[in-house]
mmCIF file as Biopython writes it, N, C-alpha, C and O atoms, coordinates in Angstrom:
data_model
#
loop_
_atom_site.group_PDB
_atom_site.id
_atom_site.type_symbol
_atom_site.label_atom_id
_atom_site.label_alt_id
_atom_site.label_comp_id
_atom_site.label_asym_id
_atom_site.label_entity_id
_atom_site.label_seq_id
_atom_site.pdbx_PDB_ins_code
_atom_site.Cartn_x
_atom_site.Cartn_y
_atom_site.Cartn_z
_atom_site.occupancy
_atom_site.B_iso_or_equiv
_atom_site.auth_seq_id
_atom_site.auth_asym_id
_atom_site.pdbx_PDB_model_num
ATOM 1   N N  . UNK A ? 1  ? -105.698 126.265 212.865 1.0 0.0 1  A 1 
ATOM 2   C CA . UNK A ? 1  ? -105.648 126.541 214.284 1.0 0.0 1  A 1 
ATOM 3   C C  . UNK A ? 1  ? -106.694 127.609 214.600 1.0 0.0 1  A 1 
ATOM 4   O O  . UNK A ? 1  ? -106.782 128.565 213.829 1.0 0.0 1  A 1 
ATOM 5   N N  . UNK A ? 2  ? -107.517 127.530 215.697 1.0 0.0 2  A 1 
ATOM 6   C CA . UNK A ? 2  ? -108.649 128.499 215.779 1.0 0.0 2  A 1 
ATOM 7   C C  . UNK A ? 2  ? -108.082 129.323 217.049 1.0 0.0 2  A 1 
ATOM 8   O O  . UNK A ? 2  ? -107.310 128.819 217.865 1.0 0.0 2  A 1 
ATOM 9   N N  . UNK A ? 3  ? -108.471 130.409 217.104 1.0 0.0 3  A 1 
ATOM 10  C CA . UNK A ? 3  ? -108.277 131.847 217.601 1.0 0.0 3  A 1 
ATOM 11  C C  . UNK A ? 3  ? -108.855 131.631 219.347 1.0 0.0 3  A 1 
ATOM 12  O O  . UNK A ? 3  ? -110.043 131.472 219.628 1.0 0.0 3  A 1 
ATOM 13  N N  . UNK A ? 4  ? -108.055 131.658 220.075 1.0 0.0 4  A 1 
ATOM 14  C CA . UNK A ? 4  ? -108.866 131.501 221.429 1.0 0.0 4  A 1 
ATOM 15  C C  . UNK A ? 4  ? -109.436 132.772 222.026 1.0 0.0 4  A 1 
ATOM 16  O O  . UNK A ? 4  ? -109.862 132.950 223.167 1.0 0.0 4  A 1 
ATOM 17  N N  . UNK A ? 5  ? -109.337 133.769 220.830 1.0 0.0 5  A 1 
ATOM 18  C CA . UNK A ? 5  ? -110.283 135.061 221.569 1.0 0.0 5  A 1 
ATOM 19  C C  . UNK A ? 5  ? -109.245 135.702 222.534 1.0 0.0 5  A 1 
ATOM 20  O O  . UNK A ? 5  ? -109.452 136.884 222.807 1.0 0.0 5  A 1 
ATOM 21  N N  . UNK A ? 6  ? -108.135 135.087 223.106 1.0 0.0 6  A 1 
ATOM 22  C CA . UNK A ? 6  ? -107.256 135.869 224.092 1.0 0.0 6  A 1 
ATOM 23  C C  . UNK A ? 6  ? -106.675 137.029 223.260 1.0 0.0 6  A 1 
ATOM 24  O O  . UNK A ? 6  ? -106.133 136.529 222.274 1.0 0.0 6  A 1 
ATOM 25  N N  . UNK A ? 7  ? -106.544 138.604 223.246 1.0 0.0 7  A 1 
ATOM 26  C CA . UNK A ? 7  ? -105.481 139.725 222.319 1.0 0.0 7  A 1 
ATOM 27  C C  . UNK A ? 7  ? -104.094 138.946 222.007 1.0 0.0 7  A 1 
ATOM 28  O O  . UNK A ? 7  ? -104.212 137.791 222.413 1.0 0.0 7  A 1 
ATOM 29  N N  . UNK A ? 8  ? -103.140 139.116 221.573 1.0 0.0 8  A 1 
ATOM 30  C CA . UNK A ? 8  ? -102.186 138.942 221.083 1.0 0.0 8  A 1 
ATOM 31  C C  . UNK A ? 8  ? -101.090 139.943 222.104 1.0 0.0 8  A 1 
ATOM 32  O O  . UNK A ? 8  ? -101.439 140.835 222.878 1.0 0.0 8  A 1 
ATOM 33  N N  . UNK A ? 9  ? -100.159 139.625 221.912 1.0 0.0 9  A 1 
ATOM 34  C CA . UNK A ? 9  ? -98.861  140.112 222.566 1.0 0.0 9  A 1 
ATOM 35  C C  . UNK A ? 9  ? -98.867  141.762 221.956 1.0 0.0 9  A 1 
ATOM 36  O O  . UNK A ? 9  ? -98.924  142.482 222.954 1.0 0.0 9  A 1 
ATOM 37  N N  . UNK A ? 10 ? -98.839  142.405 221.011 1.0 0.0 10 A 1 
ATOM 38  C CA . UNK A ? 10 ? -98.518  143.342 220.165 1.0 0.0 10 A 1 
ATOM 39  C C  . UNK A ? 10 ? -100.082 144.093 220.895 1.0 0.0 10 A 1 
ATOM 40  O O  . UNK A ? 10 ? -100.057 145.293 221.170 1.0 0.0 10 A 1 
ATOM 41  N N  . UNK A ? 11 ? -101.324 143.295 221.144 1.0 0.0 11 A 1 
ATOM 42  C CA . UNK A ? 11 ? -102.432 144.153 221.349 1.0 0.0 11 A 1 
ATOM 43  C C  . UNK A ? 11 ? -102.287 144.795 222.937 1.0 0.0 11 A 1 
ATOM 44  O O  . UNK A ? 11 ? -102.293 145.964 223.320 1.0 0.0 11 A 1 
ATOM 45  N N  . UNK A ? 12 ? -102.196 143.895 223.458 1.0 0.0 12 A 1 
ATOM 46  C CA . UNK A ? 12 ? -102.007 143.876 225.269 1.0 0.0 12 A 1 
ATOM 47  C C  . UNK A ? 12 ? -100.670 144.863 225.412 1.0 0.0 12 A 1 
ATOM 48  O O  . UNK A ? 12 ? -100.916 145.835 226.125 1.0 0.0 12 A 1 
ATOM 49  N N  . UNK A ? 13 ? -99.191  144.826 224.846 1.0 0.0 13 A 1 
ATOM 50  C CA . UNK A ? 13 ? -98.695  146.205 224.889 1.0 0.0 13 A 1 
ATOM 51  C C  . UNK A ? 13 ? -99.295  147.221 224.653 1.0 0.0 13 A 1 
ATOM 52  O O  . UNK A ? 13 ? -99.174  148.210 225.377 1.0 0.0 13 A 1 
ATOM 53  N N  . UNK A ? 14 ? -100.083 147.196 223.570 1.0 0.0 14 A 1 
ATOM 54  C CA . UNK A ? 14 ? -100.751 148.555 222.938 1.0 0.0 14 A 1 
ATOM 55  C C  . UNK A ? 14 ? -102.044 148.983 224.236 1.0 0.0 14 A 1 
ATOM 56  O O  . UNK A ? 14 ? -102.408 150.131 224.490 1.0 0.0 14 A 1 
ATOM 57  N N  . UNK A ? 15 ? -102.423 148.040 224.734 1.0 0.0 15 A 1 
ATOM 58  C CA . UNK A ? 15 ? -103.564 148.431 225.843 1.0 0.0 15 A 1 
ATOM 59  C C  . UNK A ? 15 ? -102.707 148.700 227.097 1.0 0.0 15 A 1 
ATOM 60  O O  . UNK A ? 15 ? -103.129 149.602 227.821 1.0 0.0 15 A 1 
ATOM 61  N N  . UNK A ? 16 ? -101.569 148.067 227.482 1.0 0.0 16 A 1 
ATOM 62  C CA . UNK A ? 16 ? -100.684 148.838 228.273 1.0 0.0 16 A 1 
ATOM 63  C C  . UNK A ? 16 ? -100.426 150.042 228.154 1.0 0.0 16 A 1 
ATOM 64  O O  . UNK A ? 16 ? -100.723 150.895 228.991 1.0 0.0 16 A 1 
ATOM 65  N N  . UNK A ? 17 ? -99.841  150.244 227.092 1.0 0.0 17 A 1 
ATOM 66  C CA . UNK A ? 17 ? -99.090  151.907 227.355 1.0 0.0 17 A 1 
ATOM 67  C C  . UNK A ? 17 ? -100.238 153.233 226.842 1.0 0.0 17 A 1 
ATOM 68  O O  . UNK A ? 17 ? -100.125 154.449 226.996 1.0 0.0 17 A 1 
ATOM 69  N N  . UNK A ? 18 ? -101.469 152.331 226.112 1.0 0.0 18 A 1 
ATOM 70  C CA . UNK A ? 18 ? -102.414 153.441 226.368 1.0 0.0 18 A 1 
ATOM 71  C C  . UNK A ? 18 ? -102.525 153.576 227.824 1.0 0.0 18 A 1 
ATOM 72  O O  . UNK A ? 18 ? -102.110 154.614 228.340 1.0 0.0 18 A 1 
ATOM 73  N N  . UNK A ? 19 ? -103.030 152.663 228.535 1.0 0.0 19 A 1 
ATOM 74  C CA . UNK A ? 19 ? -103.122 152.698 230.249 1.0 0.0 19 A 1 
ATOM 75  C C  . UNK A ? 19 ? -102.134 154.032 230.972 1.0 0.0 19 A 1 
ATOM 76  O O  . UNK A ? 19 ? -102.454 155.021 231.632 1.0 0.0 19 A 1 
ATOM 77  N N  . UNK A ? 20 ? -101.046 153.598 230.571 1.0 0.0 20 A 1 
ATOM 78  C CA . UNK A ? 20 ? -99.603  154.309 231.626 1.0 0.0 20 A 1 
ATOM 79  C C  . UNK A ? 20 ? -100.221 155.788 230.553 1.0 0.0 20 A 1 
ATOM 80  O O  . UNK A ? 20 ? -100.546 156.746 231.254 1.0 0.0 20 A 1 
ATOM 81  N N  . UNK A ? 21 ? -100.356 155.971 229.315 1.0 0.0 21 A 1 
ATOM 82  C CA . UNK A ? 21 ? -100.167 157.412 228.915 1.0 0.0 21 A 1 
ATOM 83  C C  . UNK A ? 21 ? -101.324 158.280 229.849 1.0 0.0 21 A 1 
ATOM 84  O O  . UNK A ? 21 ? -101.332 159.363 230.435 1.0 0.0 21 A 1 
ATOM 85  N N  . UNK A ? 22 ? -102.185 157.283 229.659 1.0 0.0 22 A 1 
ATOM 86  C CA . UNK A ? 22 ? -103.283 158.088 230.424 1.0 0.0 22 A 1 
ATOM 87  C C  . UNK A ? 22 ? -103.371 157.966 232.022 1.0 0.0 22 A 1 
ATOM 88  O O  . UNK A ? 22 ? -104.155 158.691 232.635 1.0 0.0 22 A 1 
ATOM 89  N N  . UNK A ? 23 ? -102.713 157.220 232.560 1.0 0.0 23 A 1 
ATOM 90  C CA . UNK A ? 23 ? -102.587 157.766 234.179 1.0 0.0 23 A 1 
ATOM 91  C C  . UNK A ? 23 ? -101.464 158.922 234.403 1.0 0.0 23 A 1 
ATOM 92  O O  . UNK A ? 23 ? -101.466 159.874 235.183 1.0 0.0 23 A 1 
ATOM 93  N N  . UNK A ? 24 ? -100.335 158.427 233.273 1.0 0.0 24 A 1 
ATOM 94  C CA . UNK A ? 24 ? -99.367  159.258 233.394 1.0 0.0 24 A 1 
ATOM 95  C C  . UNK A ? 24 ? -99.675  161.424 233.203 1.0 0.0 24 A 1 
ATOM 96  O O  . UNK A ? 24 ? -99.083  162.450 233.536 1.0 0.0 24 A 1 
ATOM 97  N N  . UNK A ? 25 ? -100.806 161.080 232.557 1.0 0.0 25 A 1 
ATOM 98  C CA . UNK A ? 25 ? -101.952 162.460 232.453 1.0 0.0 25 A 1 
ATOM 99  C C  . UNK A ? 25 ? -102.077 162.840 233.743 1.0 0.0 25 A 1 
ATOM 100 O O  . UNK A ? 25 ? -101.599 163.924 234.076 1.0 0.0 25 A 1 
ATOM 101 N N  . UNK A ? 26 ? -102.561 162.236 234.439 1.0 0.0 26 A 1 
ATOM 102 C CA . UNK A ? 26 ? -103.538 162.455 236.031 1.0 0.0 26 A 1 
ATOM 103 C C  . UNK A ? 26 ? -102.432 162.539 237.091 1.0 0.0 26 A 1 
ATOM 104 O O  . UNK A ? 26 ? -102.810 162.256 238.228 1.0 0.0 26 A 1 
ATOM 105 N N  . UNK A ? 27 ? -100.885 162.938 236.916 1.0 0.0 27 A 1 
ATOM 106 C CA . UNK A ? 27 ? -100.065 162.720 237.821 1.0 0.0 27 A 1 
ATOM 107 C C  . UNK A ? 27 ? -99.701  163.972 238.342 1.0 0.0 27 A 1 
ATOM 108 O O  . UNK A ? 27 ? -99.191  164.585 237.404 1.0 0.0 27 A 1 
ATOM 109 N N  . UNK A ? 28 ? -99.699  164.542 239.171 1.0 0.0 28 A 1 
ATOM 110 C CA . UNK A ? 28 ? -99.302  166.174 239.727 1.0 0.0 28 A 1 
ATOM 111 C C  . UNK A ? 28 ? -97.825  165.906 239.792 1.0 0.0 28 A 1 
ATOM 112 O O  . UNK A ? 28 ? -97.147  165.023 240.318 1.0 0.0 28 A 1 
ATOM 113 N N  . UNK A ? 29 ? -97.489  167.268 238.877 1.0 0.0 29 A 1 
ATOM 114 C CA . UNK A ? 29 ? -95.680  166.853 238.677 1.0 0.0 29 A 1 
ATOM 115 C C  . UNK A ? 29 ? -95.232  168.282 239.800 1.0 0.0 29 A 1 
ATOM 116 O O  . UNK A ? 29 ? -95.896  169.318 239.800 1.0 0.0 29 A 1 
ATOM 117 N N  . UNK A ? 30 ? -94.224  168.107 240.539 1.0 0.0 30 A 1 
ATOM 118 C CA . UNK A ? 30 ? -93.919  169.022 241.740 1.0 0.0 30 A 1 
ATOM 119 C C  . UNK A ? 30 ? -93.448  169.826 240.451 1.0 0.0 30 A 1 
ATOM 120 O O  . UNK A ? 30 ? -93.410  169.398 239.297 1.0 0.0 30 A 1 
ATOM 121 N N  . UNK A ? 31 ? -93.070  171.194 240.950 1.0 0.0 31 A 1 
ATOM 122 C CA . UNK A ? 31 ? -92.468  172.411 240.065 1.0 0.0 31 A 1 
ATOM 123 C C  . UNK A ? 31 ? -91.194  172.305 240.240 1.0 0.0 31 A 1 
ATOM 124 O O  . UNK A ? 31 ? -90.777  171.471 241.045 1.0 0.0 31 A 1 
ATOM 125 N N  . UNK A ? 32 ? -90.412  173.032 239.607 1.0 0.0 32 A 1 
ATOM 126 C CA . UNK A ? 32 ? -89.072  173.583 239.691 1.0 0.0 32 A 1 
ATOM 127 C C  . UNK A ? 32 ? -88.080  173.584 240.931 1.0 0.0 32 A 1 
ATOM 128 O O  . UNK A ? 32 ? -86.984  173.114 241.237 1.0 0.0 32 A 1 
ATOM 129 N N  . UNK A ? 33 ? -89.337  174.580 241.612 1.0 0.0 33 A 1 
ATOM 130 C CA . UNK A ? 33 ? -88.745  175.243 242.457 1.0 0.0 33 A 1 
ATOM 131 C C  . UNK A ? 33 ? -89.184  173.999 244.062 1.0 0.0 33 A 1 
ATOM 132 O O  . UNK A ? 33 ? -88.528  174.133 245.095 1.0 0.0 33 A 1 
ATOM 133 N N  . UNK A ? 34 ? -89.893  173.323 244.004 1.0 0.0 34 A 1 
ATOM 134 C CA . UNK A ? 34 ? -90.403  172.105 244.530 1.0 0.0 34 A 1 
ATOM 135 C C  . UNK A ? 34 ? -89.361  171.322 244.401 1.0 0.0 34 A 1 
ATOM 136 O O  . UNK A ? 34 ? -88.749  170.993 245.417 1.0 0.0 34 A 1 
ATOM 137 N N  . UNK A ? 35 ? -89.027  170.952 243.369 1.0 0.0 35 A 1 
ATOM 138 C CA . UNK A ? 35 ? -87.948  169.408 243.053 1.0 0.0 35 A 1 
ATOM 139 C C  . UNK A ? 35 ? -86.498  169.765 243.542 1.0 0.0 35 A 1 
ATOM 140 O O  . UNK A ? 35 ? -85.721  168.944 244.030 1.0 0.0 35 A 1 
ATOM 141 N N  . UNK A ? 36 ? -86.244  171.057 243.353 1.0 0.0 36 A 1 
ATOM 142 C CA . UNK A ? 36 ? -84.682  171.475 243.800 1.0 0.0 36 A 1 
ATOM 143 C C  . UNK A ? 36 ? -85.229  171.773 245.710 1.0 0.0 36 A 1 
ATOM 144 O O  . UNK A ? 36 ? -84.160  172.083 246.234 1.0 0.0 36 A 1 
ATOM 145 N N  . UNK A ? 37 ? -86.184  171.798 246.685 1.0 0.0 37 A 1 
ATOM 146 C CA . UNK A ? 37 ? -86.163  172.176 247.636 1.0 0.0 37 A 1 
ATOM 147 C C  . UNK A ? 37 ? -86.513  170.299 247.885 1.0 0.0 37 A 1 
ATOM 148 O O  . UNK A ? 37 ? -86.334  169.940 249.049 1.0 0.0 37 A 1 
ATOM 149 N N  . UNK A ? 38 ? -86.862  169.449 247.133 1.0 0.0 38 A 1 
ATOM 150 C CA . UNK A ? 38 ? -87.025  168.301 247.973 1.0 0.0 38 A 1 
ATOM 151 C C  . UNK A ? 38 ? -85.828  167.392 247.674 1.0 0.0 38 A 1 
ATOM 152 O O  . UNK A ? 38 ? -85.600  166.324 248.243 1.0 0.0 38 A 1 
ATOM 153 N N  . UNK A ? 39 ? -85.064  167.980 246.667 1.0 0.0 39 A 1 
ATOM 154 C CA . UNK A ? 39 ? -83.633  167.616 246.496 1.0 0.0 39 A 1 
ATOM 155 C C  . UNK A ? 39 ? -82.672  167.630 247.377 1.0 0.0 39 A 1 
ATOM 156 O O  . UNK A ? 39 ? -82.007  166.656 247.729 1.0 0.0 39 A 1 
ATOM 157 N N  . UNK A ? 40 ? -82.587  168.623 247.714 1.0 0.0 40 A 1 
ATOM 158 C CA . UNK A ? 40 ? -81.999  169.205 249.062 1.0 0.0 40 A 1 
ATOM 159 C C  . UNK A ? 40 ? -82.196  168.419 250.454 1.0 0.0 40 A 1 
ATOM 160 O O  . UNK A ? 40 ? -81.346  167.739 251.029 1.0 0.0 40 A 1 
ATOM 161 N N  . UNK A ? 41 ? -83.400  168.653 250.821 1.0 0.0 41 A 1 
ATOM 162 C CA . UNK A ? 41 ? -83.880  167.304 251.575 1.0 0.0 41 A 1 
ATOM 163 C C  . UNK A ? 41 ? -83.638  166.366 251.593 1.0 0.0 41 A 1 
ATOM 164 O O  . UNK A ? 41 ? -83.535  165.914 252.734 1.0 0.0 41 A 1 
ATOM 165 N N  . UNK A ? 42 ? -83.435  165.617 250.715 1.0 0.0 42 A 1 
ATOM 166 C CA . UNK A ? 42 ? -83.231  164.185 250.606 1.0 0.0 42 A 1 
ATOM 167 C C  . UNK A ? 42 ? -81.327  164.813 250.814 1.0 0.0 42 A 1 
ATOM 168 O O  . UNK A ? 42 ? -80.939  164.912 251.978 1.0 0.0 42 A 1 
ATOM 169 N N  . UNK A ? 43 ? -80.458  165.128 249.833 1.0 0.0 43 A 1 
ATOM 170 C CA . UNK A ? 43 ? -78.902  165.620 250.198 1.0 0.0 43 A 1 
ATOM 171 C C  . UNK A ? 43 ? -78.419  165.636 251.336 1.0 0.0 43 A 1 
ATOM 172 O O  . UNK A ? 43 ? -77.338  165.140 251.655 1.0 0.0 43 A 1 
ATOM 173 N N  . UNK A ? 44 ? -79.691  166.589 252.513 1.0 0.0 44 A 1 
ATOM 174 C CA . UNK A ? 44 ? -78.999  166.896 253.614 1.0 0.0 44 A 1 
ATOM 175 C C  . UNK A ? 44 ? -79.475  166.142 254.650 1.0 0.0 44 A 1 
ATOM 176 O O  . UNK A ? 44 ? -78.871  166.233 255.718 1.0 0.0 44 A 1 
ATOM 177 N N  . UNK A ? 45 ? -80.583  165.294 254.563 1.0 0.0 45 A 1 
ATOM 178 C CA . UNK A ? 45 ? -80.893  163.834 255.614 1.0 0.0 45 A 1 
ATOM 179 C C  . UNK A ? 45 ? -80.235  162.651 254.957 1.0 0.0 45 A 1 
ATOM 180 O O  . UNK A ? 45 ? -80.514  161.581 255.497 1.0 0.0 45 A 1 
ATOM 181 N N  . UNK A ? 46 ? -79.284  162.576 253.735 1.0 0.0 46 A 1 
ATOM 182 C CA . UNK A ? 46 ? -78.422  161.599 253.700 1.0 0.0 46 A 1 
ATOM 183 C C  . UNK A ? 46 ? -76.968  161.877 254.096 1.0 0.0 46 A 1 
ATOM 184 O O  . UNK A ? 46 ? -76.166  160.952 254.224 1.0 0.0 46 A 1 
ATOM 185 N N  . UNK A ? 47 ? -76.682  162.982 254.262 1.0 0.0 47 A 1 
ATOM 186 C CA . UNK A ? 47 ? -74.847  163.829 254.985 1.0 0.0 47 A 1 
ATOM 187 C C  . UNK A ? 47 ? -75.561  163.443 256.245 1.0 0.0 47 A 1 
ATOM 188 O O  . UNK A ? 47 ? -75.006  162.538 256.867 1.0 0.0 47 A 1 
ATOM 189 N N  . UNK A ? 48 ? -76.567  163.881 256.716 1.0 0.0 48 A 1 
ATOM 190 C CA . UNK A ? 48 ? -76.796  163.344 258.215 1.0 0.0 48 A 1 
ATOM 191 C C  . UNK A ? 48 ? -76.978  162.048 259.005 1.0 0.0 48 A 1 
ATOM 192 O O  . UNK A ? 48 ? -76.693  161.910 260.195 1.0 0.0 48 A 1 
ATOM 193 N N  . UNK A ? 49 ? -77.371  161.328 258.380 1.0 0.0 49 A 1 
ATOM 194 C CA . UNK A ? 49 ? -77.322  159.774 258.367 1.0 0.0 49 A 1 
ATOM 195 C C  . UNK A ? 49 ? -76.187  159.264 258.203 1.0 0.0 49 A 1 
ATOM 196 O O  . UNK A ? 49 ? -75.593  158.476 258.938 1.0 0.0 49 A 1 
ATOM 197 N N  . UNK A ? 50 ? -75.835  159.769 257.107 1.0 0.0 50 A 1 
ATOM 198 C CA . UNK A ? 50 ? -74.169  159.120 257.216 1.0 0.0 50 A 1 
ATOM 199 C C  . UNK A ? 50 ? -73.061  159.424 258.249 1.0 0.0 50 A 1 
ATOM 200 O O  . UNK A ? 50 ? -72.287  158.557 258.655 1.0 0.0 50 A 1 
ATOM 201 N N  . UNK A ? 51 ? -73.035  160.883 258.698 1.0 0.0 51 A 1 
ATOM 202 C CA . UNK A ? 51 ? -72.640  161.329 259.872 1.0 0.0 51 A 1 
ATOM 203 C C  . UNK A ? 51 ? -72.830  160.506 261.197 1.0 0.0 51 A 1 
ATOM 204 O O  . UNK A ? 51 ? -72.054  160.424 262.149 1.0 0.0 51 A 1 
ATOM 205 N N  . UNK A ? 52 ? -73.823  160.028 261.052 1.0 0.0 52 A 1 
ATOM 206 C CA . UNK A ? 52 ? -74.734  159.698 262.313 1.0 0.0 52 A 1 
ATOM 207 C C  . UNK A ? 52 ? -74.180  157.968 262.643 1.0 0.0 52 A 1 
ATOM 208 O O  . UNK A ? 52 ? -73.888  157.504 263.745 1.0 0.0 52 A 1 
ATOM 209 N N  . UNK A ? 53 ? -74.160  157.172 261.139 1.0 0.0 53 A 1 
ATOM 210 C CA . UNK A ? 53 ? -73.494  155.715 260.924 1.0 0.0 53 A 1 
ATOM 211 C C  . UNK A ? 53 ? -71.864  155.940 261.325 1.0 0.0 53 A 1 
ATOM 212 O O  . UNK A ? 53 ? -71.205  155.161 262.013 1.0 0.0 53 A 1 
ATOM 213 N N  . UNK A ? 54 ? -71.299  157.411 260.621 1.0 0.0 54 A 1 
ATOM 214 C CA . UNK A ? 54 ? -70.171  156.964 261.035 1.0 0.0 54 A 1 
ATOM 215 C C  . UNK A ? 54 ? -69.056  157.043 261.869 1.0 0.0 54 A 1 
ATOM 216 O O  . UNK A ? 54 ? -67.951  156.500 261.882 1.0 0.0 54 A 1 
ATOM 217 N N  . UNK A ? 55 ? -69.845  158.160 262.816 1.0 0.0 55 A 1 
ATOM 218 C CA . UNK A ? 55 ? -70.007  158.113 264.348 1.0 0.0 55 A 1 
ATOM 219 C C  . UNK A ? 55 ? -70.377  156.905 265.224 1.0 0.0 55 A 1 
ATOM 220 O O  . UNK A ? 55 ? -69.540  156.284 265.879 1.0 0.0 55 A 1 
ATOM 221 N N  . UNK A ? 56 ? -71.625  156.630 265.190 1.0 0.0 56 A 1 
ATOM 222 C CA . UNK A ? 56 ? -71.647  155.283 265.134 1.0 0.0 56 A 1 
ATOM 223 C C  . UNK A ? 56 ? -70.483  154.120 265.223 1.0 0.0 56 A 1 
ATOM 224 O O  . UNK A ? 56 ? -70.157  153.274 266.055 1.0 0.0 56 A 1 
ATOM 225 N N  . UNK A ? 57 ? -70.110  154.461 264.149 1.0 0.0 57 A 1 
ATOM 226 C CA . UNK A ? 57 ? -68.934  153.160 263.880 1.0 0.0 57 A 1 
ATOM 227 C C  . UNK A ? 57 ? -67.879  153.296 264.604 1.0 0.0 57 A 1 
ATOM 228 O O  . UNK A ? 57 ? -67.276  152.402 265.197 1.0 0.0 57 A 1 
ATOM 229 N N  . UNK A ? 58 ? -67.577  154.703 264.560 1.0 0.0 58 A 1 
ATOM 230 C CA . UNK A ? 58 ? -66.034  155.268 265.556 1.0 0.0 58 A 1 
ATOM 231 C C  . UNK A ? 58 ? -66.299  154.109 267.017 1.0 0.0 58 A 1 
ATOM 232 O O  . UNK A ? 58 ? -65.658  153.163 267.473 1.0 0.0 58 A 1 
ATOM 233 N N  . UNK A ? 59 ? -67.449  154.725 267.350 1.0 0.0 59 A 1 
ATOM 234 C CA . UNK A ? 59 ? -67.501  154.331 268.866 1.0 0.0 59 A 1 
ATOM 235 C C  . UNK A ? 59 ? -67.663  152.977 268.851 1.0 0.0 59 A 1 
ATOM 236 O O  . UNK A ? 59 ? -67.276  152.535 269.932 1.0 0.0 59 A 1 
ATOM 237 N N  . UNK A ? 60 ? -68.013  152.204 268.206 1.0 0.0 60 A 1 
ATOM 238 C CA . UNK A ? 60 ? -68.240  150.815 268.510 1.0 0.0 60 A 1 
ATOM 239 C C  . UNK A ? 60 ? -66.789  150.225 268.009 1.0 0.0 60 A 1 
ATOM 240 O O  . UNK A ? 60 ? -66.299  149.162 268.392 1.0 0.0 60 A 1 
ATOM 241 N N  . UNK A ? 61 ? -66.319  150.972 267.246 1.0 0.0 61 A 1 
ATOM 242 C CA . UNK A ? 61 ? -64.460  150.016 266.904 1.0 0.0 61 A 1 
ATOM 243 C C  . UNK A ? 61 ? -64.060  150.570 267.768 1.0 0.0 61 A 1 
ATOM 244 O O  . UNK A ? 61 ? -63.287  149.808 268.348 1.0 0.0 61 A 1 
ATOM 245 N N  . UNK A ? 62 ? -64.126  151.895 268.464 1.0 0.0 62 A 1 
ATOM 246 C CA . UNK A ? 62 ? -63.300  151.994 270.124 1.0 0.0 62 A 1 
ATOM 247 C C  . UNK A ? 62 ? -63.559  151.046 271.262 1.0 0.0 62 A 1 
ATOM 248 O O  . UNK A ? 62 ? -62.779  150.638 272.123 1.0 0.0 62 A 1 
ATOM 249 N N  . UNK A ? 63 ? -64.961  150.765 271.050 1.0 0.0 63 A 1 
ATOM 250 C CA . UNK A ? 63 ? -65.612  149.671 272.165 1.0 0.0 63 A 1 
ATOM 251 C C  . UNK A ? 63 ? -64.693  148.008 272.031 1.0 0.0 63 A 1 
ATOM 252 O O  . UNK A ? 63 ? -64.225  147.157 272.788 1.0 0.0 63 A 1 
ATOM 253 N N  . UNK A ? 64 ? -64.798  148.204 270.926 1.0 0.0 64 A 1 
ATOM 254 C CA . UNK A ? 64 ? -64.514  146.515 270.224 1.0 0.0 64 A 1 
ATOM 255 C C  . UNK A ? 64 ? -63.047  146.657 270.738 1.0 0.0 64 A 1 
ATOM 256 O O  . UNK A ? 64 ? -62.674  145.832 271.572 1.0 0.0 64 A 1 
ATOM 257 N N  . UNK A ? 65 ? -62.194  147.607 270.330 1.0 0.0 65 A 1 
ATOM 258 C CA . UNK A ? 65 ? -60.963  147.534 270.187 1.0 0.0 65 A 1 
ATOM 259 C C  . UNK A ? 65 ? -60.200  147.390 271.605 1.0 0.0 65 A 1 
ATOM 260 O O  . UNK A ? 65 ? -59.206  146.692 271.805 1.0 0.0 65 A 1 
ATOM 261 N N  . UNK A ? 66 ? -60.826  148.139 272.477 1.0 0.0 66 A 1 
ATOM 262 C CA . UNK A ? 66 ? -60.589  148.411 274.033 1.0 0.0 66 A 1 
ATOM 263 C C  . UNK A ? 66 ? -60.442  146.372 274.576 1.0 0.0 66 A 1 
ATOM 264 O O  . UNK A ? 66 ? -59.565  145.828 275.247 1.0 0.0 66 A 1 
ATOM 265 N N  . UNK A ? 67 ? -61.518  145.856 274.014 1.0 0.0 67 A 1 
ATOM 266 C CA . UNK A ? 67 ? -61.868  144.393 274.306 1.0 0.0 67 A 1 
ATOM 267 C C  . UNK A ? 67 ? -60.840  143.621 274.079 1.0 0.0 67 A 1 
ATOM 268 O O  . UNK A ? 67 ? -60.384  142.887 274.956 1.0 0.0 67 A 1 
ATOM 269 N N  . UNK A ? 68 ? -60.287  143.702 272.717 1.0 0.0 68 A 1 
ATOM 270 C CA . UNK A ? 68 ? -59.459  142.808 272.034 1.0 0.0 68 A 1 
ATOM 271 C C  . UNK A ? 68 ? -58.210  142.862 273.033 1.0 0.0 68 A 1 
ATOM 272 O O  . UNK A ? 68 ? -57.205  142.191 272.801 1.0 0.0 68 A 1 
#
């Protein structure tokens, strides 16, 4: 059987995760004190959203319910 020149399965991983190691180099990682303040952020615009849905909901099963 002759070789169609395409890498092999085992080579093309190996040229993958060289790829990812080396972008994974070039990536600006937030700090400490960054990741716990965008943590937060994300915590307290999801209590608010949810607040916001389930308010939301009150009033529209009062709406609905008034109907029935």
């Amino acid at each position: 059987m002759a070789k169609t020149g395409k890498p092999g399965l085992m080579e093309r991983a190996k040229t993958y995760f060289k790829g990812v190691r080396s972008e994974m180099r070039k990536v600006s990682w937030p700090s400490k004190k960054e990741m716990k303040n965008y943590t937060a952020v994300v915590v307290a615009m999801t209590a608010i959203l949810a607040a916001i849905m389930g308010l939301a909901d009150l009033i529209f099963q009062q709406i609905f319910l008034r109907f029935i």
